[in-house]
Backbone as CSV, one residue per row, in Angstrom:
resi,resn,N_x,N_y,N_z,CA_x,CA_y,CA_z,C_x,C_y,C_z
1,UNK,44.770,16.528,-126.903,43.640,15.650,-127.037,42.590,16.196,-126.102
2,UNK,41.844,16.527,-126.780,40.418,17.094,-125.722,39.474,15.877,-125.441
3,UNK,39.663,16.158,-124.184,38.676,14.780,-123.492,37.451,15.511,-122.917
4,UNK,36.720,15.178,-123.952,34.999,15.759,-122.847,34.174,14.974,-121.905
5,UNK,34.096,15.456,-120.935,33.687,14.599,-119.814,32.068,15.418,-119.610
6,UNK,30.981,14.380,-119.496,29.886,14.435,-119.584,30.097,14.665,-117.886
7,UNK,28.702,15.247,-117.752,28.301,15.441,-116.459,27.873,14.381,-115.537
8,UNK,27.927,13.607,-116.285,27.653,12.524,-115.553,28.608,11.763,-115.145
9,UNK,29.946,11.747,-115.805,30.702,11.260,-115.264,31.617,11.857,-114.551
10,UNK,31.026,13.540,-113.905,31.690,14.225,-113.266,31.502,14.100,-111.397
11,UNK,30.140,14.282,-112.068,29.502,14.022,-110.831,29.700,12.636,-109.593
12,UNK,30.368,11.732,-110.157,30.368,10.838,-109.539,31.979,11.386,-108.816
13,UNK,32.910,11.885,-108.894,34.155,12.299,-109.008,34.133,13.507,-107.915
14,UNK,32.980,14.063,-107.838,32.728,15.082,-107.135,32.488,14.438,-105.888
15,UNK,31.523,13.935,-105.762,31.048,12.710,-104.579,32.121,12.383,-103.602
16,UNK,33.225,11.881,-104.547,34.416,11.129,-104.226,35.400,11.749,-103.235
17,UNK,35.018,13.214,-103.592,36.173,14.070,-103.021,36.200,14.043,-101.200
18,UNK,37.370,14.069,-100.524,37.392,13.815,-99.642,36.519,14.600,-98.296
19,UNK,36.329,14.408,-97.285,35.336,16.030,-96.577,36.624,15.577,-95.662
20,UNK,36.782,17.196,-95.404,37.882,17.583,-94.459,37.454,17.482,-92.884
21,UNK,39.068,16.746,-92.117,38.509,15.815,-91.010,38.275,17.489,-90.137
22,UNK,37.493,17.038,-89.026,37.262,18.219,-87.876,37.997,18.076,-86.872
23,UNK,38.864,18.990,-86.483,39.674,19.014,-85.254,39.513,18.368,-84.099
24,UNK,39.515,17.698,-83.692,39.779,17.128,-82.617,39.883,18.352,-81.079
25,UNK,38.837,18.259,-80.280,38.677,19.247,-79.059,39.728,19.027,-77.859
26,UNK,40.595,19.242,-77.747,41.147,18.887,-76.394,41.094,19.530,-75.696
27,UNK,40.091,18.825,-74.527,40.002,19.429,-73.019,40.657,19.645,-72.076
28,UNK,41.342,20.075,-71.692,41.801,20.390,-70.779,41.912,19.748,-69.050
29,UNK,42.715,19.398,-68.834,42.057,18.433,-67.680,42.873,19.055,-66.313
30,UNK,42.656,19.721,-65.560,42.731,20.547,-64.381,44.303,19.350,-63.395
31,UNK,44.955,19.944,-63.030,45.894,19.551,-62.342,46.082,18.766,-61.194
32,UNK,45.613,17.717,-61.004,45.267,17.016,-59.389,46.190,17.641,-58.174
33,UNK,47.702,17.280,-58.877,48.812,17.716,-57.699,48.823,18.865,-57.464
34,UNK,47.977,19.395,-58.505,48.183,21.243,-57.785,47.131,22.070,-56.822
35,UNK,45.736,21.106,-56.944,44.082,21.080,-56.911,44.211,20.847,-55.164
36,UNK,44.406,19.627,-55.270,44.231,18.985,-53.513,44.958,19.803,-52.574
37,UNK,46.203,19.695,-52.748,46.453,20.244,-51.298,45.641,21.585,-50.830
38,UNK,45.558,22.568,-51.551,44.478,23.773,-51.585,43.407,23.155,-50.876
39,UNK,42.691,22.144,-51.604,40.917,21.521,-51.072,41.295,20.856,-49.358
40,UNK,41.901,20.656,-49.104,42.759,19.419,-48.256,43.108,20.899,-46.860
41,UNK,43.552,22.177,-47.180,43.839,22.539,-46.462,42.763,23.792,-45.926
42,UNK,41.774,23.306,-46.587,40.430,24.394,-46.371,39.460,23.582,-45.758
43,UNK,39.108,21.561,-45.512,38.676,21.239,-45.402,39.276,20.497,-44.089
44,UNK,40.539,19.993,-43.297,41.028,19.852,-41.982,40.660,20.838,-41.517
45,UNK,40.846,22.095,-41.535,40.710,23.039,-40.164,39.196,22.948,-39.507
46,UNK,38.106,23.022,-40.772,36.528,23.031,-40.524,36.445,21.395,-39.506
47,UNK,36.951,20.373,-40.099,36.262,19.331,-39.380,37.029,18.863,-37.926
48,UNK,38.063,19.548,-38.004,38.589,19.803,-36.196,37.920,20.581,-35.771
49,UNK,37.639,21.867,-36.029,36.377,22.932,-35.387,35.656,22.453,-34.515
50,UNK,34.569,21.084,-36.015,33.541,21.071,-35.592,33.729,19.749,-34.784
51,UNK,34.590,18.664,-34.297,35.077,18.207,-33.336,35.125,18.746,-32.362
52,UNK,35.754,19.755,-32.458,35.854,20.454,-31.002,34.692,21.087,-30.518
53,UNK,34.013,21.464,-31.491,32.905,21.883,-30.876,31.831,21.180,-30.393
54,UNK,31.351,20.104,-30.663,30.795,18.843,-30.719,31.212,18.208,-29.019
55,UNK,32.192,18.272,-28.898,33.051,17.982,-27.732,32.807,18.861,-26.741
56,UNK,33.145,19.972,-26.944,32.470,20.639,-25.832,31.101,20.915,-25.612
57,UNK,30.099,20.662,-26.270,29.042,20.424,-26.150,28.315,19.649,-25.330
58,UNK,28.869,18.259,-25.919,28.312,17.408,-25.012,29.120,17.257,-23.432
59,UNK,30.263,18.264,-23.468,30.109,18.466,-22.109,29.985,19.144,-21.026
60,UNK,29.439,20.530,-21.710,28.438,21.068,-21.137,27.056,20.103,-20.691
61,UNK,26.360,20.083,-21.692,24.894,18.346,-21.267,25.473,18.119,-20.314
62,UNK,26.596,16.967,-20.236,27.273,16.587,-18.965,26.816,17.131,-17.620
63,UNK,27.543,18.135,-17.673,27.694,18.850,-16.674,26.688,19.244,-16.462
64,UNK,25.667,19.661,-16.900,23.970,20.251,-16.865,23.442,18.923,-16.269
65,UNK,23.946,17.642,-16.610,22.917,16.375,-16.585,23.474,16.465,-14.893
66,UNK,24.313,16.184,-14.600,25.100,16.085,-13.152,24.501,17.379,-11.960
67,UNK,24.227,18.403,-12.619,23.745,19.569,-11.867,22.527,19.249,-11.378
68,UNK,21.571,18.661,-12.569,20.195,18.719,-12.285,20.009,17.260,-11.027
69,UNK,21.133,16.322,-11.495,21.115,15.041,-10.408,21.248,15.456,-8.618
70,UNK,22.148,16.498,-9.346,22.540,16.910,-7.353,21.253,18.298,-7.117
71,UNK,20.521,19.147,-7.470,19.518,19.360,-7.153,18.249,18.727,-6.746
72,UNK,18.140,17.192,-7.731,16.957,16.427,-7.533,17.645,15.702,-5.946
73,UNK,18.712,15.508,-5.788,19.209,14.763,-4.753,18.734,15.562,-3.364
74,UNK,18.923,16.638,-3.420,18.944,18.012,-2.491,17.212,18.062,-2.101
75,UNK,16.796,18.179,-2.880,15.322,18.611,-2.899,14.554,17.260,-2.121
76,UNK,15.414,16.049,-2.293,14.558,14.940,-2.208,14.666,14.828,-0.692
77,UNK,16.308,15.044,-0.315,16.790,14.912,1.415,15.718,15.917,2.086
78,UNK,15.928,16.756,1.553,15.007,18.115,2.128,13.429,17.938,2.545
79,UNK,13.000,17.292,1.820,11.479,16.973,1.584,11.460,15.874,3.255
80,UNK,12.338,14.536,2.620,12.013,13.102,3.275,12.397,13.445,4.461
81,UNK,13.349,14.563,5.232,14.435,14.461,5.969,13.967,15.672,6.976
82,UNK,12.840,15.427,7.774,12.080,16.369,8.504,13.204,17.304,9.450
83,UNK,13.206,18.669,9.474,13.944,18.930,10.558,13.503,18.971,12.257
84,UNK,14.297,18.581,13.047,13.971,18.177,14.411,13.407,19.342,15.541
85,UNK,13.770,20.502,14.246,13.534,21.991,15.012,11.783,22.349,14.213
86,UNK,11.637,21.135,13.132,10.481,21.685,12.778,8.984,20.776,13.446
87,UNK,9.533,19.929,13.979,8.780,19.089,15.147,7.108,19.696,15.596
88,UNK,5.531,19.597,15.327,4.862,20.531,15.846,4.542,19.708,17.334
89,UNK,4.215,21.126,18.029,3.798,20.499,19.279,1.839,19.734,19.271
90,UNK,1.935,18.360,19.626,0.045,18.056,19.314,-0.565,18.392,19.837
91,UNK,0.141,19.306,21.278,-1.025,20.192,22.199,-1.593,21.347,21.924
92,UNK,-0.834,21.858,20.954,-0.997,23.256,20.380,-2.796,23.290,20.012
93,UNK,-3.452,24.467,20.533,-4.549,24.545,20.072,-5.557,24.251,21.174
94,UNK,-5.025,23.388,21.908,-6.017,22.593,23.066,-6.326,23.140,24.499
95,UNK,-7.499,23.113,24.893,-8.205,23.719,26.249,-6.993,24.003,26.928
96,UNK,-7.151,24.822,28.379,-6.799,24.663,28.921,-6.983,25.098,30.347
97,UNK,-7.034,24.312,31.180,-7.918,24.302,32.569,-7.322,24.324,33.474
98,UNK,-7.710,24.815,34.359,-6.740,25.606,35.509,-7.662,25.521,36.579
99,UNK,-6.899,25.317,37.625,-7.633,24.923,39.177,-6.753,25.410,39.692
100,UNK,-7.707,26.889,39.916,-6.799,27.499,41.582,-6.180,27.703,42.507
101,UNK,-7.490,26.613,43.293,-7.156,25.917,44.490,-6.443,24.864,45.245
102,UNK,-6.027,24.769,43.839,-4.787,23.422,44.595,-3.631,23.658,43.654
103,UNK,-3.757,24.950,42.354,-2.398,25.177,42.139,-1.688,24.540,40.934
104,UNK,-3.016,24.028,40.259,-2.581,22.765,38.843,-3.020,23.652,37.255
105,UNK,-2.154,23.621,36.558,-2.832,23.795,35.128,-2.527,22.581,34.242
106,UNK,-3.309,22.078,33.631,-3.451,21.235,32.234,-3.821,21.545,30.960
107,UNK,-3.551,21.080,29.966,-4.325,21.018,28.601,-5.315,19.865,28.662
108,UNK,-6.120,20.007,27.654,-6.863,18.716,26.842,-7.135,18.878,25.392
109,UNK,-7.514,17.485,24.716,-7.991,18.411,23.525,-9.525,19.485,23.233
110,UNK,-9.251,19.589,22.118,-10.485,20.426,21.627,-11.636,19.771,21.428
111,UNK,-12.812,20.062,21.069,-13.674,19.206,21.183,-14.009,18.277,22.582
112,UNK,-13.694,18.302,23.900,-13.658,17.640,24.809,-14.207,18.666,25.810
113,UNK,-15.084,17.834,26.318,-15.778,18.527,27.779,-15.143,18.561,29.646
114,UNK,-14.556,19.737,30.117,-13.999,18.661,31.222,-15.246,19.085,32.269
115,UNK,-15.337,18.315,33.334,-16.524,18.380,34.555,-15.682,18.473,35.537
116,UNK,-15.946,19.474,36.604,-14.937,19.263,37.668,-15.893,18.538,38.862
117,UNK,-15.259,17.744,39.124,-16.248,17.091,40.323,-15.364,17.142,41.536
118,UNK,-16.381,16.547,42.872,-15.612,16.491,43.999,-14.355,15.578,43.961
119,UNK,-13.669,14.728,43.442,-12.656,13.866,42.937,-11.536,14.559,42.545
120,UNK,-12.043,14.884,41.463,-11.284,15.580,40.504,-12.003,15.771,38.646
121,UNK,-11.278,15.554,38.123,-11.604,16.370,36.729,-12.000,15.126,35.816
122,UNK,-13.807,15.323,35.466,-13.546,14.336,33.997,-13.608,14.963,33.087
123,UNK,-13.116,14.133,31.885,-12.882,14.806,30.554,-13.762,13.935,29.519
124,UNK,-14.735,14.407,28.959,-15.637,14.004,27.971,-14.951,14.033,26.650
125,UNK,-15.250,12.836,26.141,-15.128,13.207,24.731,-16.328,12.968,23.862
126,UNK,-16.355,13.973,22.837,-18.148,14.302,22.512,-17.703,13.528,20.795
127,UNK,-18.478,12.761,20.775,-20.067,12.748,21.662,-19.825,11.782,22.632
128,UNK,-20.033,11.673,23.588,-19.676,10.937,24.722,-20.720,9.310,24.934
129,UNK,-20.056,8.275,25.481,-19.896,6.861,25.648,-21.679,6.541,26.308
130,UNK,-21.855,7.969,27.265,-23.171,7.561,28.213,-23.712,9.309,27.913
131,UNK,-25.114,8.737,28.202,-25.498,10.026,27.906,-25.348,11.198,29.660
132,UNK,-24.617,12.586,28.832,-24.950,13.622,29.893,-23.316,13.694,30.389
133,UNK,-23.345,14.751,30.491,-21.255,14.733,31.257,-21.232,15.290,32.508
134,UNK,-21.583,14.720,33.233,-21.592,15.390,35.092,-21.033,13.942,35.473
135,UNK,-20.743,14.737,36.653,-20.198,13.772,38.065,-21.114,12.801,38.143
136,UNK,-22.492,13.151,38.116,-23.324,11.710,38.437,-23.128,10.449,37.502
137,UNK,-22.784,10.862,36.321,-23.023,10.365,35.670,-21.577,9.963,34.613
138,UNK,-20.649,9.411,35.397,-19.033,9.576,34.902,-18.912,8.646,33.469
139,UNK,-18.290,9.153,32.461,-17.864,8.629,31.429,-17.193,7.262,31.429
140,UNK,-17.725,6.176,31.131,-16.782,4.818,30.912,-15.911,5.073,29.408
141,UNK,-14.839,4.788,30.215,-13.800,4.910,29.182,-13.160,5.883,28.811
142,UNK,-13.494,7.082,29.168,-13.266,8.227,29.023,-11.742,8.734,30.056
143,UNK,-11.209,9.600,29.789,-10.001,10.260,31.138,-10.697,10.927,32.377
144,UNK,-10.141,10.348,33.288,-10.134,11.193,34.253,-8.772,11.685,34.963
145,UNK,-8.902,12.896,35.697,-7.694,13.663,36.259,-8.052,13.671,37.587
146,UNK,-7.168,12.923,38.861,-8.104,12.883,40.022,-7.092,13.673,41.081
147,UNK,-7.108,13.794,42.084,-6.173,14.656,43.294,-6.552,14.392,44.412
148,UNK,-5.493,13.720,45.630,-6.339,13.940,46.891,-4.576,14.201,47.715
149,UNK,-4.357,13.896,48.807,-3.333,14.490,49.688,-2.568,13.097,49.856
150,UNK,-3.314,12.296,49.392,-2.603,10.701,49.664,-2.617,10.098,48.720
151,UNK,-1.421,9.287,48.364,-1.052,8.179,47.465,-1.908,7.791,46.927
152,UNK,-2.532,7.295,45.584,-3.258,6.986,45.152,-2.889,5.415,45.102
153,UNK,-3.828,4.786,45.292,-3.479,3.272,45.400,-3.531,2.342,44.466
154,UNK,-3.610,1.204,44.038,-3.459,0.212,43.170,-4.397,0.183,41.898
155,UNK,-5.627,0.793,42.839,-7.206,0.288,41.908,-7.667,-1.238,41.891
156,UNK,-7.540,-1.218,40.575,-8.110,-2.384,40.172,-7.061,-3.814,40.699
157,UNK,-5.903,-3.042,40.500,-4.828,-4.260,41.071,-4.905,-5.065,42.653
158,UNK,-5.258,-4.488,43.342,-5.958,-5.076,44.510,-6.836,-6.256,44.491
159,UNK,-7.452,-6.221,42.807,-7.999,-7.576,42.394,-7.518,-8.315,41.970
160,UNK,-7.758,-9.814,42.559,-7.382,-10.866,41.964,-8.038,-11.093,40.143
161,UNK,-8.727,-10.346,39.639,-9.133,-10.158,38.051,-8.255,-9.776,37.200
162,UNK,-7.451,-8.688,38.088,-6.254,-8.075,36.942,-4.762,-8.182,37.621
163,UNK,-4.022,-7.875,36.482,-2.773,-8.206,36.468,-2.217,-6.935,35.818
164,UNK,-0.988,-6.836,36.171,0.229,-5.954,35.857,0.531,-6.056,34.483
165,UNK,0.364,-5.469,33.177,0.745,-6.047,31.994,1.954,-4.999,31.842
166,UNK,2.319,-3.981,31.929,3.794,-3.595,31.600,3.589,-2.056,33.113
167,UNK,4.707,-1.554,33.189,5.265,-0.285,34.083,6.246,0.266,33.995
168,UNK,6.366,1.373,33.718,7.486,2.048,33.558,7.551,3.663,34.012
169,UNK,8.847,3.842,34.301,8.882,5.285,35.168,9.309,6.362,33.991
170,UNK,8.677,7.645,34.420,8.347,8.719,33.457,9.424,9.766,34.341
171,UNK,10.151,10.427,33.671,10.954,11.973,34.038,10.104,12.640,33.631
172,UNK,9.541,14.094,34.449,9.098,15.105,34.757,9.641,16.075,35.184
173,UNK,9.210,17.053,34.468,10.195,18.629,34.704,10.157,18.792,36.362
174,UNK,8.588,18.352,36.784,8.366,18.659,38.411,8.857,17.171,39.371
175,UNK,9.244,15.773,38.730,9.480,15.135,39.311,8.674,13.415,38.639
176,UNK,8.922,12.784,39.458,8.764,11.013,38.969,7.347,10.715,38.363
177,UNK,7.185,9.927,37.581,5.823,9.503,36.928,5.592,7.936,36.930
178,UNK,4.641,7.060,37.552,4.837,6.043,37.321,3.186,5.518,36.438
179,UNK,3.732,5.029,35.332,2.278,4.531,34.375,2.749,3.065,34.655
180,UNK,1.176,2.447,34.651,1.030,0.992,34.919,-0.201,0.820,33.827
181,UNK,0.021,-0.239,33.071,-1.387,-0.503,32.176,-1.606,-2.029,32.784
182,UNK,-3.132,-1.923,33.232,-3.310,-3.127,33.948,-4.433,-3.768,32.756
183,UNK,-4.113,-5.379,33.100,-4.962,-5.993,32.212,-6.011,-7.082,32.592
184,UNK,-7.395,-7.170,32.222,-7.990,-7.892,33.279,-8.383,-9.454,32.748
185,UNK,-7.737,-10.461,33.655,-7.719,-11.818,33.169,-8.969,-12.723,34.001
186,UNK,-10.161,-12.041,33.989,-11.035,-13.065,34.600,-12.509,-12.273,34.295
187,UNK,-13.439,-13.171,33.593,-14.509,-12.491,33.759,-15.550,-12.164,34.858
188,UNK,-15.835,-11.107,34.929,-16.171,-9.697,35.835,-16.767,-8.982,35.548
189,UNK,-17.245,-8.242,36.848,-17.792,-6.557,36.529,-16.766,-5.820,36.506
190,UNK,-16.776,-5.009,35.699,-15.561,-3.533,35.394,-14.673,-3.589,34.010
191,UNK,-14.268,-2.215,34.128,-13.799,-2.559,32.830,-12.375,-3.893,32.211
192,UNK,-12.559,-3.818,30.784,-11.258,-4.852,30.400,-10.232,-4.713,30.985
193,UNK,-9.562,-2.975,30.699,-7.991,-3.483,30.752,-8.446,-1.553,31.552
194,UNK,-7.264,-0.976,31.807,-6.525,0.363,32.048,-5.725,1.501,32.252
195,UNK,-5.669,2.408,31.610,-4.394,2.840,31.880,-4.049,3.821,33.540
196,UNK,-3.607,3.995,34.274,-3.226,4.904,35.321,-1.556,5.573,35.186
197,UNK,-1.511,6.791,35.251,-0.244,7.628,35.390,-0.389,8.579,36.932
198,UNK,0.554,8.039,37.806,0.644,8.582,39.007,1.681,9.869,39.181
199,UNK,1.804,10.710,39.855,2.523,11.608,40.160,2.490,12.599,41.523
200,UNK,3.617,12.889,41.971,3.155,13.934,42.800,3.703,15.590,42.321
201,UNK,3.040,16.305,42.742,3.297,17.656,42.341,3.778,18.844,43.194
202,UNK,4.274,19.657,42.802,5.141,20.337,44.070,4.292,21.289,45.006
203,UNK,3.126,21.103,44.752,1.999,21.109,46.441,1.650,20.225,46.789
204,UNK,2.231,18.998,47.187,2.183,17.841,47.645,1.002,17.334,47.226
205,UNK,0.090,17.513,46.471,-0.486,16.889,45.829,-0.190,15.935,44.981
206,UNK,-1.245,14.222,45.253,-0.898,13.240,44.174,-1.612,13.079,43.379
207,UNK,-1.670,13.220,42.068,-2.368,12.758,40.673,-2.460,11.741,40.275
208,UNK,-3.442,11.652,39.631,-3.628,10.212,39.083,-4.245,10.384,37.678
209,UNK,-3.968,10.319,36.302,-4.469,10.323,34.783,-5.040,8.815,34.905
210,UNK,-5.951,8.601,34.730,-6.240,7.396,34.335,-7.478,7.069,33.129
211,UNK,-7.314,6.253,32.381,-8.832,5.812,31.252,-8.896,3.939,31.392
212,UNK,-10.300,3.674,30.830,-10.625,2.706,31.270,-10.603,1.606,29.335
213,UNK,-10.124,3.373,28.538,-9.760,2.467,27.225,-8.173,3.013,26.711
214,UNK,-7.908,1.508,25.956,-6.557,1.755,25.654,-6.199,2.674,24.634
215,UNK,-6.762,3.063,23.570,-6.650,3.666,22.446,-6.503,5.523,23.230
216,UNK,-6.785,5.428,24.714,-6.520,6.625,24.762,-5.008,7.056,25.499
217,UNK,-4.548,6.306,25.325,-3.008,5.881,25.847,-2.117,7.360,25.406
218,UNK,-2.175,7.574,24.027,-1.078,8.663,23.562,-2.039,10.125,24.299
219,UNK,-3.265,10.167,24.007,-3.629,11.294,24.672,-3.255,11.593,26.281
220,UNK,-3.580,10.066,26.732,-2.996,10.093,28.856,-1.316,10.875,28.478
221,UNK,-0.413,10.456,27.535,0.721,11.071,27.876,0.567,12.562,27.496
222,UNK,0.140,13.016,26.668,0.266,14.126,26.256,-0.450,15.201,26.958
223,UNK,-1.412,14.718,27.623,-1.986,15.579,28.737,-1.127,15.462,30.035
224,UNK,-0.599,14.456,30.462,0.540,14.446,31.423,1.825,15.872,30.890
225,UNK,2.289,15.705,29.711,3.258,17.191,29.348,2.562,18.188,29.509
226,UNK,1.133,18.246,29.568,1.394,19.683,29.429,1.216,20.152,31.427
227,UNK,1.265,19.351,31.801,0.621,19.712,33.443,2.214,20.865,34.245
228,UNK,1.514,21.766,35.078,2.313,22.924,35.504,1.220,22.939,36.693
229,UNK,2.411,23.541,37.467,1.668,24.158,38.830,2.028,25.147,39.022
230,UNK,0.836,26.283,39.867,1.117,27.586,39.966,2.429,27.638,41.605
231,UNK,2.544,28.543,41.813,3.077,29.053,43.101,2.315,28.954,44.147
């Protein structure tokens, strides 16, 4: 029996036919248990390294920070912490006057005029209190350096105006020093207050430093150190 099949009813038959499925890809999926320990034993050693290195680092800093503390410490004693050998002397620089005839040398400072008079020695300081620096004409307030063969006496203390405000005894390379600062409690002619430093010297000569102002107090001592007598 011949069956003729129109094209049209082929075509639909054709359509029908199945399309062949596509394989399916399988990937492959890499081994965990075999993967890690490998990654695991390339990646401990690096991050102890860098522990350790990290570690010693900061203690080096340390130790740098501690170094620089005990230098700043050093530098600071050094500075604040004057040495006793580096002490200057305040006479350094200053006149120095010498009398012959009776065997005395002193300093004074610079800038200062001394006058030798029949007494003994004044010492100007310029610009000076009164006008003119001679004997006639003696400096109030100013130092004088005086000398005679006898004890020098009280001064002003002989007056009932002044009073004894402190005294105390001085060691001397050549022997005893006695300073008295007298103070004057009554109004008067003469000055306020004064200082006097007595001494004798090994040509039996007695000295007397004295000023008639207080502010010149550290200079009376320091001209007292530097005093020497010849032979």
């Amino acid at each position: 029996m011949n069956i003729e099949m129109e094209d049209e009813d082929i075509q639909p038959m054709i359509n029908q036919q199945p399309t062949p499925e596509t394989p399916p890809v399988i990937q492959e999926v890499p081994d965990e248990s075999v993967a890690m320990p490998k990654k695991t034993f390339i990646v401990f050693p690096t991050v102890v390294l860098l522990i350790l290195v990290s570690l010693f680092a900061g203690y080096l800093l340390y130790q740098n920070h501690l170094l620089k503390q005990q230098i700043m410490k050093l530098a600071t004693k050094q500075t604040t912490t004057p040495s006793p050998t580096a002490t200057a002397d305040p006479t350094t620089g200053w006149v120095t006057f010498v009398f012959e005839p009776i065997g005395h040398i002193f300093k004074y400072p610079t800038g200062w005029t001394a006058v030798q008079c029949e007494q003994g020695i004044y010492l100007f300081v310029q610009p000076t209190q009164r006008t003119g620096t001679s004997c006639e004409t003696p400096p109030f307030g100013e130092i004088f350096v005086s000398f005679n063969q006898k004890p020098i006496g009280n001064g002003y203390l002989k007056s009932s105006d002044y009073v004894l405000e402190r005294e105390e005894n001085i060691t001397l390379s050549f022997g005893q020093a006695v300073k008295k600062v007298v103070e004057k409690i009554k109004e008067s002619p003469g000055p306020k207050n004064y200082i006097q430093i007595t001494f004798k010297g090994t040509n039996n000569y007695y000295y007397s430093i004295s000023t008639e102002d207080l502010q010149y107090e550290i200079t009376l001592d320091q001209i007292l150190s530097t005093f020497q007598f010849t032979d």
